[in-house]
VEXDREN-2710 file (C-alpha; in Angstrom, 1 decimal):
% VEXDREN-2710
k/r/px/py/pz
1/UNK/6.5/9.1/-18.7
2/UNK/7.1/6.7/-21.5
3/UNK/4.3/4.1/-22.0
4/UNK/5.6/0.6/-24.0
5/UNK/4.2/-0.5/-27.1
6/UNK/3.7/-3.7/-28.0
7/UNK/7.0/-4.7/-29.0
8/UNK/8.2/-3.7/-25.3
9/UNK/5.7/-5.5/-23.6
10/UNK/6.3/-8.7/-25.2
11/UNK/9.9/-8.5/-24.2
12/UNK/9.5/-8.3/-20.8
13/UNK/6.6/-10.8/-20.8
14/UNK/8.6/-13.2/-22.3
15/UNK/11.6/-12.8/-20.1
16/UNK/8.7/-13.7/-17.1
17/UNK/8.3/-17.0/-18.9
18/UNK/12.2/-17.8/-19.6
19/UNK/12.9/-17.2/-16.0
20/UNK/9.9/-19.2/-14.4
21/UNK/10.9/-22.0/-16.3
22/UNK/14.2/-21.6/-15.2
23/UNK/13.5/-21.2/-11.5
24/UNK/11.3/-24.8/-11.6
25/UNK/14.4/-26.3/-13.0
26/UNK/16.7/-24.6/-9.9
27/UNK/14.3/-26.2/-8.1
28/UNK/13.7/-29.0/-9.4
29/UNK/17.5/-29.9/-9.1
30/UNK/18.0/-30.0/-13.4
31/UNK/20.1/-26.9/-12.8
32/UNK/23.1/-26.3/-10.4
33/UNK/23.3/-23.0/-8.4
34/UNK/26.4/-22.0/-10.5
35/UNK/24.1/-22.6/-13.5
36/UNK/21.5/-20.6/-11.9
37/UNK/23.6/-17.7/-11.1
38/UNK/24.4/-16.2/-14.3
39/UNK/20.2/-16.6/-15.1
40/UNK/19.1/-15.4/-11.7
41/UNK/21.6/-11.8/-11.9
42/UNK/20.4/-11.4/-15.1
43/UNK/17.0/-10.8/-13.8
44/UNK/18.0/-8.8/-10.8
45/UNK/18.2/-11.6/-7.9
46/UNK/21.1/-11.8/-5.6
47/UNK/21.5/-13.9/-2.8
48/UNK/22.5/-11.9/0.3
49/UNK/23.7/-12.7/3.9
50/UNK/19.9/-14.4/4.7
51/UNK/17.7/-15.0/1.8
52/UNK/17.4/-13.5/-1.8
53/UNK/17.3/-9.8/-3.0
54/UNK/15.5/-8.9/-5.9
55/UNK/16.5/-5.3/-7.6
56/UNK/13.5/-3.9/-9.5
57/UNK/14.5/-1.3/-12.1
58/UNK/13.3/2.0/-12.0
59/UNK/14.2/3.8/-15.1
60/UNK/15.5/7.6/-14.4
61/UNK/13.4/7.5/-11.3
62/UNK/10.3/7.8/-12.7
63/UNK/7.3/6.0/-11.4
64/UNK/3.0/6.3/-11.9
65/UNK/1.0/6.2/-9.2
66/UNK/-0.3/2.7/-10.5
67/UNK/3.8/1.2/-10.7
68/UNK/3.6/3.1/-7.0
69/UNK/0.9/0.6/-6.0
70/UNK/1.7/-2.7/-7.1
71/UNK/5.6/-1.9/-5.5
72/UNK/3.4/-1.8/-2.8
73/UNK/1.7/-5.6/-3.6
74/UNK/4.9/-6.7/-4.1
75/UNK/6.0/-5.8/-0.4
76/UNK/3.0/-6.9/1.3
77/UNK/2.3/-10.0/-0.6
78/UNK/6.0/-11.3/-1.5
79/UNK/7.8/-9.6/1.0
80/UNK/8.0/-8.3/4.2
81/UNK/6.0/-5.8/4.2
82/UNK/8.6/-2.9/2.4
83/UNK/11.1/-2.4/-0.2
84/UNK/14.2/-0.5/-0.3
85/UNK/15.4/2.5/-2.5
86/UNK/19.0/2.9/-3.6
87/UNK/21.4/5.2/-4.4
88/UNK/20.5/4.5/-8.6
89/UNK/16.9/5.3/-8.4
90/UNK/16.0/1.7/-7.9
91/UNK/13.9/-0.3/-4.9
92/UNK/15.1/-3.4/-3.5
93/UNK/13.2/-6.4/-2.1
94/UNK/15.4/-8.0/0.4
95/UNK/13.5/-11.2/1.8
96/UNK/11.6/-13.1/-1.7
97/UNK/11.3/-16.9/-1.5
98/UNK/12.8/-18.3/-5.0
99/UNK/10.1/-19.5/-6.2
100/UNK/7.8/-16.3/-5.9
101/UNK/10.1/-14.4/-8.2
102/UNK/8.4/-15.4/-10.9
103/UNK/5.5/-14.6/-10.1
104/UNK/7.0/-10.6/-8.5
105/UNK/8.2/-10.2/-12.0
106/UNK/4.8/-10.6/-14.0
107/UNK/3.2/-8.3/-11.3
108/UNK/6.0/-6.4/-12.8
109/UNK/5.5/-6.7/-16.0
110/UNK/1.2/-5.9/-15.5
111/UNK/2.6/-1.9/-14.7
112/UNK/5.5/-2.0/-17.6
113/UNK/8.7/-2.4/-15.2
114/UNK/11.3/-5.4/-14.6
115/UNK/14.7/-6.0/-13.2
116/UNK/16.7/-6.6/-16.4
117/UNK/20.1/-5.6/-16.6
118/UNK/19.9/-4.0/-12.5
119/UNK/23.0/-6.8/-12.3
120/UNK/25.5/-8.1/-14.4
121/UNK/28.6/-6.8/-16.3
122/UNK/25.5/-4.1/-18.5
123/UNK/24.8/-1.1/-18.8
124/UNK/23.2/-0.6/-15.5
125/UNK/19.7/1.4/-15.0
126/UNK/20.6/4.6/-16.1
127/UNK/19.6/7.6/-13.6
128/UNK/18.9/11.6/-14.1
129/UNK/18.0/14.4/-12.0
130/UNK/15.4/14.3/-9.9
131/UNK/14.0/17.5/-10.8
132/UNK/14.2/16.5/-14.6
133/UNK/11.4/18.3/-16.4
134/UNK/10.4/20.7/-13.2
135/UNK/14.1/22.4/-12.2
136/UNK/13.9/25.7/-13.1
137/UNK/18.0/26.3/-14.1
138/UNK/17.2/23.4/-16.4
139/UNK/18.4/23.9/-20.2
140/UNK/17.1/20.6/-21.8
141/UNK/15.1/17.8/-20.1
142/UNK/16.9/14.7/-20.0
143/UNK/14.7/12.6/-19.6
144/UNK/13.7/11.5/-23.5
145/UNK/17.5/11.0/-24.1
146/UNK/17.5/8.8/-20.8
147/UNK/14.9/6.6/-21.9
148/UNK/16.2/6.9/-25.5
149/UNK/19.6/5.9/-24.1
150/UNK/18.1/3.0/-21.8
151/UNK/16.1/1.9/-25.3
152/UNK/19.5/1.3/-27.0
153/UNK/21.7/-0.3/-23.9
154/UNK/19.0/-2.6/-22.9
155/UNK/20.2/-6.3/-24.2
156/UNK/22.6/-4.9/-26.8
157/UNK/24.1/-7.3/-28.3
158/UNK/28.0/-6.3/-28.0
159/UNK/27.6/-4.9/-24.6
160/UNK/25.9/-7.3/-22.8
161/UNK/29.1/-9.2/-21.1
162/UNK/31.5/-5.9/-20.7
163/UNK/34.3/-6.4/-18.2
164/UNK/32.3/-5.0/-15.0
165/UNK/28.9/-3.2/-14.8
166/UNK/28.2/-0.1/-16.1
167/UNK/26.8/3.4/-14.9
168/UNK/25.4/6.1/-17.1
169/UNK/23.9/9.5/-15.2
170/UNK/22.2/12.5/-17.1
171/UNK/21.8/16.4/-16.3
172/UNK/20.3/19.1/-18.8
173/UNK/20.9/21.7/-15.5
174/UNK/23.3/23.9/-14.5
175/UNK/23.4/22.3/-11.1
176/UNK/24.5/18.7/-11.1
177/UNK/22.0/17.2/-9.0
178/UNK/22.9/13.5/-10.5
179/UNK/26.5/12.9/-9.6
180/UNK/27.4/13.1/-13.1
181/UNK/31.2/13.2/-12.9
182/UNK/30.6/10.0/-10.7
183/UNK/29.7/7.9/-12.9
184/UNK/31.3/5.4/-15.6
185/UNK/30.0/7.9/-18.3
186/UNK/28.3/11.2/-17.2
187/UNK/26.2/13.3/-19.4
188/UNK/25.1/17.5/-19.1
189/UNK/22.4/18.5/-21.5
190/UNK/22.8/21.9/-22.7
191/UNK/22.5/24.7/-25.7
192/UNK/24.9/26.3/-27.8
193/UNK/24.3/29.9/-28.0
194/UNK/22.7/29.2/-31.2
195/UNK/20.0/27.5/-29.5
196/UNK/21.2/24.0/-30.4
197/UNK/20.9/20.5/-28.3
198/UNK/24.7/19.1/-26.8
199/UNK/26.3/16.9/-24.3
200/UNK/28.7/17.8/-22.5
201/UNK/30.4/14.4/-21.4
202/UNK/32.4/13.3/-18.8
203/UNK/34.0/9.8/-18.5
204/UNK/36.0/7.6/-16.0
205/UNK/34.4/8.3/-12.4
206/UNK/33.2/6.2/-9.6
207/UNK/33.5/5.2/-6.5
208/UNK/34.0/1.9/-4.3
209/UNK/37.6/0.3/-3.8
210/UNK/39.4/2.9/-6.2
211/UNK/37.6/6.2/-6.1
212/UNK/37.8/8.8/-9.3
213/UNK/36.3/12.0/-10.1
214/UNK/35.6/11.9/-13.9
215/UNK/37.7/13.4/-16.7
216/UNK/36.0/15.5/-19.3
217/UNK/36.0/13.6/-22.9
218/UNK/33.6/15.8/-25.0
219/UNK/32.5/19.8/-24.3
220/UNK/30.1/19.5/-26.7
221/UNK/28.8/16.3/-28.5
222/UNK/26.1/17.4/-30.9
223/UNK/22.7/15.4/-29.9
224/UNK/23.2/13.4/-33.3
225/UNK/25.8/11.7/-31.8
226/UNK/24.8/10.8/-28.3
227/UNK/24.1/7.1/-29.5
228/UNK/26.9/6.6/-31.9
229/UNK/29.6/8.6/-29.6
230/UNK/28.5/6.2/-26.7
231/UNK/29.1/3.3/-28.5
232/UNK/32.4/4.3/-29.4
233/UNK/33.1/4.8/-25.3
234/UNK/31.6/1.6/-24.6
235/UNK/33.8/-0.4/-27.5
236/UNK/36.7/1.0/-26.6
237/UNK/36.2/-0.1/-23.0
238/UNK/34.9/-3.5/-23.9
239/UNK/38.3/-4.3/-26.3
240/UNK/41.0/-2.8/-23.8
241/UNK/39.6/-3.2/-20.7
242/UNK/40.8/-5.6/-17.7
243/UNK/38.7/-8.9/-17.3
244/UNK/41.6/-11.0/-16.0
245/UNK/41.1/-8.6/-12.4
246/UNK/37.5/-7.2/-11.4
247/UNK/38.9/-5.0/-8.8
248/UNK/40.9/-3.3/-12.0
249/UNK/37.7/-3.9/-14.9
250/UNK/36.3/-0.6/-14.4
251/UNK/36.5/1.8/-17.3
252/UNK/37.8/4.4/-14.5
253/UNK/41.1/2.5/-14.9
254/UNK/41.2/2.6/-18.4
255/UNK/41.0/5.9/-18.6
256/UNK/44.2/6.9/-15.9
257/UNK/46.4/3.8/-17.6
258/UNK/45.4/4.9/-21.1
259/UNK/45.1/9.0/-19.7
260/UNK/42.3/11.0/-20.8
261/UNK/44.3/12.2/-23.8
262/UNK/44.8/9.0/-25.8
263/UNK/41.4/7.6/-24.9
264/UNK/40.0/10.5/-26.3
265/UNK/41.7/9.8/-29.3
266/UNK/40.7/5.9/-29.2
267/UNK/37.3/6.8/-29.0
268/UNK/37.2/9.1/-31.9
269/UNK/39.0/6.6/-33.7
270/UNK/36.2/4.6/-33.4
271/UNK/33.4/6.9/-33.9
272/UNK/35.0/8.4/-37.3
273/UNK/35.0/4.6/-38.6
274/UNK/32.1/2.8/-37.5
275/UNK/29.1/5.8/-37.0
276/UNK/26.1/4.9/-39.1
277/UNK/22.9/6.3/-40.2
278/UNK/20.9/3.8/-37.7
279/UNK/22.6/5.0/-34.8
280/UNK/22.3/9.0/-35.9
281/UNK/19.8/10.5/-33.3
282/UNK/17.3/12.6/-35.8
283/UNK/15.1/15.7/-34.5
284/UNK/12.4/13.3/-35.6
285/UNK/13.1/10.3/-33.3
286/UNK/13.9/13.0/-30.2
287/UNK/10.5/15.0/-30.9
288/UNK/8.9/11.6/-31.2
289/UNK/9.8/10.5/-27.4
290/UNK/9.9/13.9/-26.3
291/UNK/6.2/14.0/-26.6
292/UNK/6.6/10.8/-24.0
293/UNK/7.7/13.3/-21.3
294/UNK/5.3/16.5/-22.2
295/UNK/4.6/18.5/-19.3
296/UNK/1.4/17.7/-17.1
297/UNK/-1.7/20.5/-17.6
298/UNK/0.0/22.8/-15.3
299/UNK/-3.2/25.3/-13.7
300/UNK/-2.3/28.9/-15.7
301/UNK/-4.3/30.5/-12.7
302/UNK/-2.4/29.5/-9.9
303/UNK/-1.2/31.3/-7.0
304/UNK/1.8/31.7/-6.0
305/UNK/1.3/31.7/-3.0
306/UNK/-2.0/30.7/-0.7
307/UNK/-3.1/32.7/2.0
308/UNK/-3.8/29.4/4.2
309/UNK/0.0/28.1/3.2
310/UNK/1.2/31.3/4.7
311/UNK/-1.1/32.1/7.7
312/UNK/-0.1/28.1/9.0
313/UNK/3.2/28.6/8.2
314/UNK/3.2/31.1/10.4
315/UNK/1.4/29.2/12.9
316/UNK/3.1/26.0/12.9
317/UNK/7.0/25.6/13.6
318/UNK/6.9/22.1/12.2
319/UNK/4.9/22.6/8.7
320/UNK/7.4/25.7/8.5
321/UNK/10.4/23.9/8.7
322/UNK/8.4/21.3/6.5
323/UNK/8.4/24.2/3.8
324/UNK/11.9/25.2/4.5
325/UNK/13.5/21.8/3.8
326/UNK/11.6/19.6/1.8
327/UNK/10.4/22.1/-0.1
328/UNK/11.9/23.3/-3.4
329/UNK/11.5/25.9/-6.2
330/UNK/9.5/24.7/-10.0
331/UNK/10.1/26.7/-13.1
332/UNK/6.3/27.1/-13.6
333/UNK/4.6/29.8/-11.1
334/UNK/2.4/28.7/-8.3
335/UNK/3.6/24.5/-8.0
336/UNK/6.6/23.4/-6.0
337/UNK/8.2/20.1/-5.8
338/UNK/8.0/18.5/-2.6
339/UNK/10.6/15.9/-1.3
340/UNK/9.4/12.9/0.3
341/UNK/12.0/12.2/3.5
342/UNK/12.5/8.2/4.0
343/UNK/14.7/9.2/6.9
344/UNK/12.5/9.2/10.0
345/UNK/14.4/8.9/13.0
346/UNK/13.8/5.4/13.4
347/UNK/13.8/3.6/10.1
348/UNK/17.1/2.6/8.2
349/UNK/17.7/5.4/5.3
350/UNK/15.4/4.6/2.4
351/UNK/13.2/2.3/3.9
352/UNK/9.4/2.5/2.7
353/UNK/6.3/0.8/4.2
354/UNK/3.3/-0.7/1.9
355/UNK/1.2/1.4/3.4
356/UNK/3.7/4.2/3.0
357/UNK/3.5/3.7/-0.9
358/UNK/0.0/3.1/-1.1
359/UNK/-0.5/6.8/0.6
360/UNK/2.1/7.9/-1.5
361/UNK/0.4/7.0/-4.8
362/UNK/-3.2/8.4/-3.4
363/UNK/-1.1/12.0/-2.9
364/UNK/0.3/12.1/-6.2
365/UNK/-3.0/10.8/-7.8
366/UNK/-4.7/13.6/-6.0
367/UNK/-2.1/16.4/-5.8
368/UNK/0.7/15.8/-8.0
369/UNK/-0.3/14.1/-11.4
370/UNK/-0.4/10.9/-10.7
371/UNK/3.6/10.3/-10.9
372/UNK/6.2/9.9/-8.0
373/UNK/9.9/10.0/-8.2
374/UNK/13.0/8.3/-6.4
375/UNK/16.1/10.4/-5.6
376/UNK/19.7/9.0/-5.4
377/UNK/20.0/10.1/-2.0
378/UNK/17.0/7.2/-1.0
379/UNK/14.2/10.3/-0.8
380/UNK/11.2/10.0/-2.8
381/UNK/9.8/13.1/-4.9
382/UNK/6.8/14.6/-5.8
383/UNK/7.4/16.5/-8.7
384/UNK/4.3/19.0/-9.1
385/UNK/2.6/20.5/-6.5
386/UNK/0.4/23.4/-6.9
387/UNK/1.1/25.8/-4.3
388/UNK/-2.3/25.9/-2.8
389/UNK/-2.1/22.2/-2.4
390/UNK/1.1/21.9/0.0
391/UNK/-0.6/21.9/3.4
392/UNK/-2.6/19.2/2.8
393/UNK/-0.2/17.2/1.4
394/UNK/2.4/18.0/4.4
395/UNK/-0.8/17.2/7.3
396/UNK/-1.0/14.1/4.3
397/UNK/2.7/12.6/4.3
398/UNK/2.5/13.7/8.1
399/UNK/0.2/11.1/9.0
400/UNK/2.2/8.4/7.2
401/UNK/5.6/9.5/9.2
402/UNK/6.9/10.8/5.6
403/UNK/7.3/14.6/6.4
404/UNK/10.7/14.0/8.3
405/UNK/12.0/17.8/7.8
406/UNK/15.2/16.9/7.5
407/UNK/16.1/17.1/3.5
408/UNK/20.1/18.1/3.6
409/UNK/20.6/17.6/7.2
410/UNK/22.5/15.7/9.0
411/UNK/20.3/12.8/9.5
412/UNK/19.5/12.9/5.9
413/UNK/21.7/9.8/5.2
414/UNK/23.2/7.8/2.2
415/UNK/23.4/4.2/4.0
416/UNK/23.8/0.7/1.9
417/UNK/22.6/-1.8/3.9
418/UNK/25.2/-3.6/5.2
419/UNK/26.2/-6.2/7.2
420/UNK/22.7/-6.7/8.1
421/UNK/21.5/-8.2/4.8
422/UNK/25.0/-7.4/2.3
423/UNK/27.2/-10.4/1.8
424/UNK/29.8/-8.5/0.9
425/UNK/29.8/-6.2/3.6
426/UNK/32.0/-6.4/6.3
427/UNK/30.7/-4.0/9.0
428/UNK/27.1/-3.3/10.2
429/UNK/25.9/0.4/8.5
430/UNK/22.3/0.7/9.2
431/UNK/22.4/1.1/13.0
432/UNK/25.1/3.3/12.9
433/UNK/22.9/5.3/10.8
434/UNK/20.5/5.3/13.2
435/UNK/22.6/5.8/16.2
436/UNK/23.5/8.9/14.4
437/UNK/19.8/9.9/13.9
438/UNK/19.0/9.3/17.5
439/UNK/22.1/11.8/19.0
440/UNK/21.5/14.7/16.7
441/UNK/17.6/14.6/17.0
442/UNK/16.9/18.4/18.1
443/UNK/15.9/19.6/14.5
444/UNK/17.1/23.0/15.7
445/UNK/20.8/21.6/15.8
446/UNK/20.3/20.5/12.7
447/UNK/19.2/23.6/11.1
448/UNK/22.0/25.7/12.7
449/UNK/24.3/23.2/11.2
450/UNK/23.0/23.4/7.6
451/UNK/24.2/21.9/4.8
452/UNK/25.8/18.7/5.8
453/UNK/25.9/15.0/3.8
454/UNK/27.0/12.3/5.9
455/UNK/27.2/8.8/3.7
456/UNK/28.1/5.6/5.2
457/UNK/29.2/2.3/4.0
458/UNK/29.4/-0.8/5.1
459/UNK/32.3/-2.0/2.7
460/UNK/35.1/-0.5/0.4
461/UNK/32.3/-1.3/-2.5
462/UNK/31.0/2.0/-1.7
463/UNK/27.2/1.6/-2.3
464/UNK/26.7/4.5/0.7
465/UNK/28.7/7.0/-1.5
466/UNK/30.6/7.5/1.8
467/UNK/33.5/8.8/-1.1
468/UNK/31.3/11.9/-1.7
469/UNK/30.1/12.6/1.8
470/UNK/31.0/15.8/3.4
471/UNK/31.5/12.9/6.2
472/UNK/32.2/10.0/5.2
473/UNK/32.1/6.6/7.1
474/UNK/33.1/3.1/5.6
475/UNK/32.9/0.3/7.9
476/UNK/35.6/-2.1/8.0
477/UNK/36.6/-5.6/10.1
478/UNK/39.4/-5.5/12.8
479/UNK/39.7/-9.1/13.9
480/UNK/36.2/-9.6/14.1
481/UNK/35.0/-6.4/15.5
482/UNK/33.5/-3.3/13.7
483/UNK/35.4/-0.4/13.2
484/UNK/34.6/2.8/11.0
485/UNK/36.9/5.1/8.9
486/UNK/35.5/8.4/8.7
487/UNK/36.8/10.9/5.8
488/UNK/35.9/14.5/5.5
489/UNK/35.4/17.0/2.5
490/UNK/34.0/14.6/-0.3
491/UNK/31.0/16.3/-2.6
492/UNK/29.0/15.0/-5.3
493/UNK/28.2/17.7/-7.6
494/UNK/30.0/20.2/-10.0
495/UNK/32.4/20.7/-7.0
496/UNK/33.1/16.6/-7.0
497/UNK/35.9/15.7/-4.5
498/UNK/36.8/12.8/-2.6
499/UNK/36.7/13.1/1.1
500/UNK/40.3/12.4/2.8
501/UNK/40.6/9.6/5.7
502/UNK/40.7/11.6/9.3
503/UNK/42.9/9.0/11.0
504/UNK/43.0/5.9/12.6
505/UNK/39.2/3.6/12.1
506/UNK/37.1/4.0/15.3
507/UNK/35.4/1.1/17.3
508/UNK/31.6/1.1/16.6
509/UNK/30.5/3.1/20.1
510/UNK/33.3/5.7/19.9
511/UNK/31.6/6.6/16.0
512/UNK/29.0/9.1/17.5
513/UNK/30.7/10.9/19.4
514/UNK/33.6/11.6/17.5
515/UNK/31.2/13.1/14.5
516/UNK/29.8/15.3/17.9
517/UNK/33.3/16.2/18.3
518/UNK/33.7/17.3/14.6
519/UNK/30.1/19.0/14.3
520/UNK/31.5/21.0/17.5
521/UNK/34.2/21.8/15.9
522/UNK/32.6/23.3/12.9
523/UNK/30.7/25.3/15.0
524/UNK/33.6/26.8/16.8
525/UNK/35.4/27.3/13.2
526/UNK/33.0/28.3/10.7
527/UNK/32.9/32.0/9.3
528/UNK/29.4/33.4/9.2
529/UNK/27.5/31.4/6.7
530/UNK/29.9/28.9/5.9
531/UNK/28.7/25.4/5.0
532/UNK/30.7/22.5/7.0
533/UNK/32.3/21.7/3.5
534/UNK/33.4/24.9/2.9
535/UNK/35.0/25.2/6.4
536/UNK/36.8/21.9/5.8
537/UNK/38.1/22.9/2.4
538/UNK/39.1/26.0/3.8
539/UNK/40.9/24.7/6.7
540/UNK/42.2/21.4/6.0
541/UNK/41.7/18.3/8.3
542/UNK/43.8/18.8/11.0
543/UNK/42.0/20.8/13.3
544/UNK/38.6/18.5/13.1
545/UNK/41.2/15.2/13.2
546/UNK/42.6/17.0/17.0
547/UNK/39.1/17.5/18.0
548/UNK/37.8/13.8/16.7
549/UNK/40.4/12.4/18.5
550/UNK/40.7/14.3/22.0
551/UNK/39.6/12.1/24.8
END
């Protein structure tokens, strides 16, 4: 992973300062809380429904064992005990006193991470795939253009103060595991047949109050241009668009008032006349941070598979299904990389313990080189694990109540966290999540159900993704009361589509069963090995929206 120099580290140490001098004079009363707010979001804090939420930044997902264990600190000593991960890679602390944030940010800054720019009209903390570096239908590894990208975007000068915030996602696979054509710009590394480095890059998507699958702006940027191309996307957005209406700031509308077309021709406008040499992305500077993200000292000897692995996968139902699940395929024989569930039946989606981390971090130091990921669907990852090795880290995570085998089930969830700590939400999310965890328990359900994403909301912000769920459930007031909308047939990936709106919203206890009425559905509708998705493209709505809403 990249390591700062000295340059890096003085920024960030620096910032520590500004803001604890800034938080005395909050305090102190010299500043007013609409002083304070612009200061505070530019380090990450927001003040929720209770008590202030500090957003810690976590670059492409990418985190060492020794970030891993101070997150940890931070939970037990400044918090309550855990943190939060989000749908852009990040963790949340949601109960810091004020005048301890100071002091979380130069714990912080000790392991080289802070919460600059994880708020604010910015470029936001730019995220990747998971399996960056490990997936085996990879092309390029993203991961030193991420942190080249983040490098450049971090307090740039003309794009600090855009009209809203700012998402950037990268690929280099032929799967899209990063929701690239959901995001504000999306980038797909990939080769030419000649052999050379491109992007392919999609602009324009999103989600919350006006959902938009991306439009495609470039097939084939050459890598010289990634930083000089961007710019021109981002300039173009910052002249033209809307900062007299938030709800229509998003470059998403830019693009479909200005259609794909003539911003394409804006933007290249631009490039042609203001690309310079400073900005040009040399094989020199990419080699240079490449080296940043070289891969671990992978064993040459190992098996692929372990007699032990098998003969107690064949013994044990539960480290089977483990394997089944959480379990995916590495481009280098013999390792796997193994995702870390933080959807236990009774914990709210993404939740994660101190202890939790501090076991994590011991696993990856012993099993996984020391580094630990975090997913946009609120999992955790380890990245590299030698074949040999998976049993003991399943018995491992077991212990810990972190081998939930459950990865792209239906209790996997995407939840924001609603009402319960959002103050913009306006209906509770997290225990319908778990409502929904607690009625479709029986893992052999879930298994003969297969592939299903379920994403919930608890406001048309869209922080759950509940756009892109194959179901879909935004919460929304009724005169006081909760109510939930559930849509169907919404995906994330190269397939991207927005789910469509069943019906009429239903009242908080009719929620559950009416996704048991749609599941049973499925199951009385799907052709043989059809994914729920695939059954509701193929049929349409109707005959899940009779079924959701017999009585």
């Amino acid at each position: 992973m990249y390591r700062y120099n000295a340059l890096d580290q003085r920024i960030v140490d620096e910032r520590v300062g500004q803001f604890r001098d800034q938080v005395r004079r909050r305090l102190s009363g010299e500043l007013s809380e609409d002083e304070f707010r612009p200061l505070r979001l530019m380090n990450g804090l927001y003040y929720q429904r209770h008590a202030y939420m500090l957003r810690v930044a976590i670059p492409y997902g990418v985190l060492s064992t020794a970030q891993v264990r101070m997150l940890a600190h931070i939970a037990r000593t400044f918090d309550r005990g855990y943190g939060h991960f989000t749908t852009r890679q990040n963790i949340q602390y949601n109960w810091p006193e004020l005048e301890a944030v100071p002091d979380i940010l130069a714990c912080l800054a000790q392991v080289q991470m802070h919460a600059i720019q994880t708020s604010g009209n910015c470029v936001r903390n730019i995220s990747a795939d998971h399996l960056a570096g490990v997936a085996r239908d990879e092309a390029v590894d993203p991961r030193p253009y991420c942190e080249i990208m983040r490098q450049w975007s971090t307090f740039h000068p003309e794009f600090s103060y855009l009209p809203r915030k700012f998402k950037l996602a990268f690929t280099g696979a032929t799967t899209d595991r990063a929701a690239i054509k959901l995001h504000d710009i999306g980038y797909r590394a990939l080769r030419s047949p000649e052999g050379e480095v491109g992007f392919q890059v999609w602009v324009g998507g999103g989600m919350g109050r006006t959902p938009v699958v991306g439009e495609l702006l470039h097939p084939f940027l050459p890598e010289r241009d990634l930083l000089s191309f961007t710019e021109s996307i981002l300039r173009v957005y910052n002249e033209l668009g809307d900062r007299k209406d938030k709800y229509k700031a998003r470059i998403k509308i830019l693009v479909r008032r200005l259609g794909v077309a003539e911003f394409r021709r804006l933007v290249d406008e631009d490039h042609a006349a203001t690309r310079t040499p400073e900005l040009v992305l040399t094989p020199e500077r990419v080699a240079a941070m490449a080296a940043h993200f070289a891969p671990p000292a992978f064993d040459p000897e190992a098996p692929a598979h372990d007699a032990l692995v098998d003969e107690k996968a064949s013994e044990d139902a539960a480290f089977r299904a483990w394997l089944g699940h959480n379990v995916a395929p590495h481009k280098v024989p013999g390792y796997h990389a193994v995702i870390v569930s933080l959807k236990a039946p009774d914990v709210p989606p993404g939740d994660v313990t101190d202890a939790q981390l501090e076991a994590l971090a011991d696993i990856a130091d012993d099993h996984a080189f020391g580094e630990v990921r975090s997913l946009h669907t609120q999992n955790l990852l380890l990245a590299s694990v030698a074949s040999r090795d998976l049993y003991a880290v399943w018995q491992r995570l077991r212990l810990v109540k972190l081998a939930t085998p459950n990865v792209d089930t239906l209790t996997d969830q995407i939840c924001c966290p609603g009402f319960d700590f959002c103050s913009l939400a306006n209906a509770a999310s997290i225990p319908v999540a778990q409502e929904i965890a607690e009625a479709f328990d029986d893992l052999d359900h879930l298994y003969d159900l297969g592939e299903i994403k379920l994403k919930i909301s608890g406001c048309i912000n869209a922080c759950g993704h509940h756009h892109v769920g194959h179901i879909g459930i935004l919460g929304i007031d009724k005169r006081g009361a909760d109510f939930y909308q559930v849509m169907l047939g919404g995906a994330e990936g190269d397939d991207a589509s927005l789910g469509r709106i069943l019906g009429p919203a239903f009242a908080r206890e009719a929620v559950v069963p009416a996704i048991g009425r749609i599941l049973a559905a499925y199951v009385d509708l799907r052709a043989d090995g059809e994914r729920f998705l695939d059954t509701v493209r193929r049929l349409g709505l109707q005959p899940f929206k009779e079924r959701a809403y017999a009585h």
